[in-house]
C-alpha positions in Angstrom: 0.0 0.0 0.0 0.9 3.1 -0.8 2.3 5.9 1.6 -0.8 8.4 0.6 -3.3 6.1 1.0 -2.0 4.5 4.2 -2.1 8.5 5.5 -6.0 8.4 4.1 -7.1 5.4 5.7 -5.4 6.6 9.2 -7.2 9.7 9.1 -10.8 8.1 7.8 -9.9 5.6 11.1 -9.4 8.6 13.0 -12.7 10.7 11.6 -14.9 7.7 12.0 -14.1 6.9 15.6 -14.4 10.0 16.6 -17.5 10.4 14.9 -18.6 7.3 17.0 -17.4 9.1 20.5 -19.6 12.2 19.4 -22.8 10.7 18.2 -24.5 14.1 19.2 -22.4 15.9 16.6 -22.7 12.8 14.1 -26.3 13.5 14.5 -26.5 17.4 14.1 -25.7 16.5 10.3 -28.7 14.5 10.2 -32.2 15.2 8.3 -34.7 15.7 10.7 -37.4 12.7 11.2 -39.6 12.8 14.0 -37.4 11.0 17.0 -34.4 12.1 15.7 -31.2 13.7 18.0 -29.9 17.1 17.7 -29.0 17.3 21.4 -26.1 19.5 21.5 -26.0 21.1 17.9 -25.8 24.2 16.5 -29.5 25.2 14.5 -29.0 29.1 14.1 -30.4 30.7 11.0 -32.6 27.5 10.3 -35.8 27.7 8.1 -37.3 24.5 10.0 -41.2 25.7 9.5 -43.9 22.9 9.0 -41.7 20.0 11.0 -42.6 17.1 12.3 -40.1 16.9 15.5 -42.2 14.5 18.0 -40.2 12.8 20.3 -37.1 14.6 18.9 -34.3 15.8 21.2 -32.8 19.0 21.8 -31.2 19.3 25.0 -28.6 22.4 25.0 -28.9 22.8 21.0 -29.0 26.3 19.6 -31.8 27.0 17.5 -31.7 30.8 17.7 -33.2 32.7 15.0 -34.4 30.0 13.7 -37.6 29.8 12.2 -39.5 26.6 13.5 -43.5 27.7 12.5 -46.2 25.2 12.4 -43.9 22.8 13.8 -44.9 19.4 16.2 -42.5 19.3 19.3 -44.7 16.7 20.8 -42.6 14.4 23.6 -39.8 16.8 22.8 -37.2 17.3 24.8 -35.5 20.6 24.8 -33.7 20.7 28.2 -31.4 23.9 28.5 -32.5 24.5 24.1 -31.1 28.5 23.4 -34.2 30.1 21.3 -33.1 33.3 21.2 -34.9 35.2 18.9 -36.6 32.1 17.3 -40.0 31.6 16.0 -42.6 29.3 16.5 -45.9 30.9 15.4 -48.4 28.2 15.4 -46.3 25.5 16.5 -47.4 22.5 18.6 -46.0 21.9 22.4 -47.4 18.9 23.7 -45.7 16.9 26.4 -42.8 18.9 25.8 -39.9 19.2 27.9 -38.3 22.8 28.1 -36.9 22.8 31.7 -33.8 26.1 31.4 -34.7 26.3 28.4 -33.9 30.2 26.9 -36.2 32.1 24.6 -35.2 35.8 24.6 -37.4 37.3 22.5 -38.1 34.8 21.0 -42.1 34.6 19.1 -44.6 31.8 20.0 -47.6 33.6 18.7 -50.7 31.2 18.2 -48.6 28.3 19.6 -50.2 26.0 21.3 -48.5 24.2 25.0 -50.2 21.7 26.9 -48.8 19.6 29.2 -45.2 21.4 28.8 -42.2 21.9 31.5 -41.2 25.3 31.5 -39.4 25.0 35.1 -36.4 27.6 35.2 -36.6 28.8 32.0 -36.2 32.4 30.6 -38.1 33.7 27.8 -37.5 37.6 28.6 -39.5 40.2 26.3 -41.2 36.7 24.4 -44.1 37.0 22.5 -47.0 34.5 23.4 -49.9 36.9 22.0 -53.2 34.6 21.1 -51.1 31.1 22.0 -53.1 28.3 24.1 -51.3 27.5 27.3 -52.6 24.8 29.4 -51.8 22.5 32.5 -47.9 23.8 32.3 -45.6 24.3 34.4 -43.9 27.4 34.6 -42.2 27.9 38.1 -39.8 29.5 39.0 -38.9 31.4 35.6 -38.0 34.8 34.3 -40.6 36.0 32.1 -40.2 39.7 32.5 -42.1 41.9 29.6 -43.6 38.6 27.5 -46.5 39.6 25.7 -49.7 36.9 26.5 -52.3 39.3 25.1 -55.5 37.6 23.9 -54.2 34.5 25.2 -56.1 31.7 26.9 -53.9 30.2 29.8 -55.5 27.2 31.8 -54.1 25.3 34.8 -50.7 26.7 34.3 -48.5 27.4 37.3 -46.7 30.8 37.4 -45.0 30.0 41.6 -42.4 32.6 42.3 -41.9 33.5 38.7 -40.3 36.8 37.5 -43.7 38.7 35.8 -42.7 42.0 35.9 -44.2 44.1 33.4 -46.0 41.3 31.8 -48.4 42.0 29.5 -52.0 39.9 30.2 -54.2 42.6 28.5 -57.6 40.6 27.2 -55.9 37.5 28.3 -58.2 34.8 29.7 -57.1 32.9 32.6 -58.4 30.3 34.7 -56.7 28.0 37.4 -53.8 30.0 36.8 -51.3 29.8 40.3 -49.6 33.0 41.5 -48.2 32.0 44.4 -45.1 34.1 45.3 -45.0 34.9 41.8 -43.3 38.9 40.8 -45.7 41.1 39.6 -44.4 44.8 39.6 -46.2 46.3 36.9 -47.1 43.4 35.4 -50.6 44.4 33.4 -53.9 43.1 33.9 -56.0 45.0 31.8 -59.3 43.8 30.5 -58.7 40.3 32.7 -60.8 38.5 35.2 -58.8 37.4 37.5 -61.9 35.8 39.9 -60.4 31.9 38.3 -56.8 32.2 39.7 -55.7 31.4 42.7 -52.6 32.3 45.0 -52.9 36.4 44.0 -52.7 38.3 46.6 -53.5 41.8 47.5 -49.9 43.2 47.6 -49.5 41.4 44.3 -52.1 44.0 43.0 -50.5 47.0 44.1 -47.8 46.1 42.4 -49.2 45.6 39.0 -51.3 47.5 36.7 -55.2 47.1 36.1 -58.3 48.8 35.1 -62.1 49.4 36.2 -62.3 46.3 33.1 -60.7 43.8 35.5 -62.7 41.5 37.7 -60.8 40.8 40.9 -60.3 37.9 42.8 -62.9 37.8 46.1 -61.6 39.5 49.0 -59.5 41.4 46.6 -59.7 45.4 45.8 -58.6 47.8 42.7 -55.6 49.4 44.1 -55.1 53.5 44.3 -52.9 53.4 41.6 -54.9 51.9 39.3 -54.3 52.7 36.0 -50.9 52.8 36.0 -49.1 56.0 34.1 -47.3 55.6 31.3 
């Protein structure tokens, strides 16, 4: 055998097992099935609308500014997944796993989540305007400045989440948990908030309403309702 192709068949060795000790990066070259692995892979800049990615992992892949509308993330996992400044207008989050996952500003308008773990994450100045949110999880979070106007949001737990200046204007909620949750200026607008639970009266002061939103019972419109500008 020759010396060049002895040198070639070393280095193909070489490439193929390390290829084989990095299956994650062995898969971030692959097309994308439903079930497939991109756990660990870099996605930026992606036109990924109309996917099927059920049962598909992501954990710590970066798929910001990628755009990932009317997508299925069912059984997902996207553990620690960047967004950043990703879209996923329509998409469908269903038993999806987004625990630290990051979405700053990120778009999610018309999405629909339902059944989804959004423990830890942070998905500051997000868009979730007219999305479906219900029985998630979504404790202990940052979500300052997200936009959920005109969304519907039912059995979701916001516990000793950041919502400062969060935008819930014409927003419908229902077993919706505030308990401990941040609420400085956080706007209720046009809500009835009689279906939540956990909201206390200091949480009011804090945040921003009108003579449009129903309060809880026991609960009163604060002095500084409306907030200025």
């Amino acid at each position: 055998m020759k010396f060049g192709h002895l040198k070639q068949l070393v280095i193909l060795v070489c490439l193929l097992a390390w290829v084989a000790s990095n299956p994650a990066v062995a898969g971030c070259y692959d097309s994308h099935p439903p079930g497939m692995d991109w756990s660990g892979c870099k996605k930026t800049n992606k036109m990924l609308d109309d996917s099927n990615f059920s049962g598909s992992r992501f954990d710590d892949a970066n798929l910001s500014r990628s755009t990932l509308d009317d997508s299925n993330f069912r059984g997902a996992s996207m553990v620690k997944t960047n967004m950043t400044r990703a879209t996923a207008r329509g998409s469908l989050f269903v038993d999806a796993d987004l625990t630290k996952s990051v979405g700053y500003r990120a778009i999610f308008d018309g999405a629909t989540l339902d059944k989804t773990n959004l423990t830890k994450s942070e998905f500051f100045r997000a868009s979730f305007r007219d999305s479906k949110i219900s029985d998630t999880n979504w404790s202990k979070s940052e979500l300052g400045r997200v936009d959920f106007s005109s969304a519907r949001l039912d059995g979701v737990s916001f516990e000793f989440t950041n919502l400062s200046r969060v935008i819930f204007n014409d927003a419908k909620l229902e077993d919706v948990d505030f308990r401990g949750a941040y609420t400085y200026l956080t706007h209720f607008e046009n809500v009835d908030l009689r279906k939540v639970s956990n909201l206390s009266q200091l949480q009011l002061d804090l945040s921003c309403g009108d003579m449009d939103t129903r309060l809880p019972q026991g609960r009163w419109i604060p002095d500084t309702w409306p907030c200025q500008e």
